[in-house]
matplotlib code that plots the C-alpha trace (Angstrom):
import matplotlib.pyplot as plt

x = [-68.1, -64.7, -63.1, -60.5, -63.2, -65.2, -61.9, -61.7, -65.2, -64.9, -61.7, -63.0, -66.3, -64.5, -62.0, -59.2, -56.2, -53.7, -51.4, -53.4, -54.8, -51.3, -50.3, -52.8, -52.3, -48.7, -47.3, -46.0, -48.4, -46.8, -47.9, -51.5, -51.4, -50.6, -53.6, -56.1, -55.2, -54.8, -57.0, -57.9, -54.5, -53.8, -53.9, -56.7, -54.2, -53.8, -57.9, -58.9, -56.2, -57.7, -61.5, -60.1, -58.5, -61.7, -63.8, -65.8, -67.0, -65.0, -68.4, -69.4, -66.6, -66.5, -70.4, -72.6, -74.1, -73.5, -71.5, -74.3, -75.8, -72.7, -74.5, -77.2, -74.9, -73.3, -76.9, -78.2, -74.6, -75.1, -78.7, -77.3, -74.6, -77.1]
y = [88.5, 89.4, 87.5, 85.8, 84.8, 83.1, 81.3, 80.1, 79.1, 77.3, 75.6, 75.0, 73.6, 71.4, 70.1, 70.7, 72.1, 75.1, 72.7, 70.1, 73.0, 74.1, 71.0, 70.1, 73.5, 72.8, 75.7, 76.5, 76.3, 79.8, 80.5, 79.7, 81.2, 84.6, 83.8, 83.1, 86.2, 88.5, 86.7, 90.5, 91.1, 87.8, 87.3, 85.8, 82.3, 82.1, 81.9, 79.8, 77.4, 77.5, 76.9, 73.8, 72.2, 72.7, 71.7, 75.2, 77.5, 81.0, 82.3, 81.5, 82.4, 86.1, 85.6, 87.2, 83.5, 82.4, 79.5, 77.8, 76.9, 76.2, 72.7, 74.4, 76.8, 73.9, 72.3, 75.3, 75.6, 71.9, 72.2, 75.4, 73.6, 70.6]
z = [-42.8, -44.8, -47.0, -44.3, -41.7, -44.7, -45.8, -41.9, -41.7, -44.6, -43.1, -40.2, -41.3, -43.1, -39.7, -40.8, -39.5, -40.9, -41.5, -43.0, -45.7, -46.4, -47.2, -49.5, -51.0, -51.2, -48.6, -45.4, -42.5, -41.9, -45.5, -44.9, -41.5, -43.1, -46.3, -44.1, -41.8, -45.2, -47.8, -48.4, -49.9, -52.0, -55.7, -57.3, -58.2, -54.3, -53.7, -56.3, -55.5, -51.5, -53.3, -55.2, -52.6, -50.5, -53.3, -53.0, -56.1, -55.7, -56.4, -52.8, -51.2, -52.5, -51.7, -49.1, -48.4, -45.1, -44.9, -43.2, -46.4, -48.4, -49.6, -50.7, -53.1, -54.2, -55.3, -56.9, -58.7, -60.4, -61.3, -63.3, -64.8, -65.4]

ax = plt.figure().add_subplot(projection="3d")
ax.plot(x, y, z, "-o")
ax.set_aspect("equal")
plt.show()
């Protein structure tokens, strides 16, 4: 899975829309459109912003884990932080 599917898995996992995301990152939907189409060829700043507002690690994004068990990262991430 590349880096844009995994961004619009996690979007869509989470149910929202294009627009709702770039609002809460603070873009255009047109913006978003073009990040989640490209994620390949953004900065770093324009990821973790996407993993914050999404409350994800960017760990498991740039991860081989399927997203399918993206509550089970999370778990394992707090018991290591614990």
């Amino acid at each position: 899975m590349t880096l844009s599917e995994r961004i619009k898995a996690v979007r869509k996992r989470s149910g929202r829309s294009q627009r709702d995301v770039a609002r809460m990152m603070g873009v255009s939907q047109q913006s978003y459109q073009e990040f989640e189409v490209n994620a390949g060829n953004s900065k770093i700043s324009t990821i973790s912003r996407f993993c914050n507002e999404m409350k994800i690690d960017v760990a498991f994004l740039l991860s081989d884990i399927p997203i399918s068990n993206m509550a089970i990262f999370d778990c394992l991430l707090k018991t290591l932080k614990d």
